[in-house]
N, C-alpha and C positions, 0 to 999 in steps of 0.2 A: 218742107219748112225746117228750119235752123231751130234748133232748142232757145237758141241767143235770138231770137226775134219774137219770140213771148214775153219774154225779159221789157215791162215797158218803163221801169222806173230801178234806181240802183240798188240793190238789196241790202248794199250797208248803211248808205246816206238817203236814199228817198229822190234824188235828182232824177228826171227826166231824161230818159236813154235819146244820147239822138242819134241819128242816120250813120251807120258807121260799114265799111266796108274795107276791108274784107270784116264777116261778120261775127267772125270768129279770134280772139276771143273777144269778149265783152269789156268793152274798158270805160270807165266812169272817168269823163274828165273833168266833176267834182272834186272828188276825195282819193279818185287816182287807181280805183280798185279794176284790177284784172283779173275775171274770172272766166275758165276755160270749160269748156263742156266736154270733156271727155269720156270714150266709150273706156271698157274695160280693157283695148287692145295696145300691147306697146310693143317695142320693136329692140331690140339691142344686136350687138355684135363684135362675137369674139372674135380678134385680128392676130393675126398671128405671122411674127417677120422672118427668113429665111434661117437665122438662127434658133428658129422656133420660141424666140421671147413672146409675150402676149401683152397688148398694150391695156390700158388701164385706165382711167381719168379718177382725178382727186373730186367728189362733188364740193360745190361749193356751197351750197344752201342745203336747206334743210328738209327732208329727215337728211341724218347720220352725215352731216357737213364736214368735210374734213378724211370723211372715208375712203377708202378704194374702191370703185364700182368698172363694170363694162363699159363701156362708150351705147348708149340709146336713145329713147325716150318713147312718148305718147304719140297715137296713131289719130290727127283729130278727123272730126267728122267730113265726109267728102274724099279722103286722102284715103291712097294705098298704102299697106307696108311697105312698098318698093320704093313711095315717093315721100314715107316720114322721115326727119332727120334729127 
């Protein structure tokens, strides 16, 4: 069982979760809320070009918007490192 399938009403507005698949994440299409059930595992990767520069992405959201980060992200439930992006 999916953490997201306990979930039987929306946690911010109180609305009625309905049948939603894929089950991950959680999306309220009340009030619009997206919530992800994530393990503790995330994935990233240092790329590096033949001139040895190393590429970077600006994030756009929040924390620390605006910053330099790796290129990664969150590993969700069900998924391998191999196949998170």
């Amino acid at each position: 069982m999916f953490p997201v399938e306990l979930f039987q009403f929306c946690p911010r507005c109180g609305e009625r979760r309905e049948a939603q698949t894929p089950v991950q994440p959680f999306h309220c299409h009340r009030c619009s809320l997206h919530y992800y059930f994530n393990p503790a595992l995330a994935v990233a990767a240092v790329l590096l070009g033949p001139d040895e520069r190393a590429l970077f992405i600006r994030r756009a959201v929040d924390p620390a918007k605006g910053m330099l980060a790796v290129p990664g992200g969150f590993v969700d439930i069900g998924e391998t490192a191999e196949e998170a992006t």
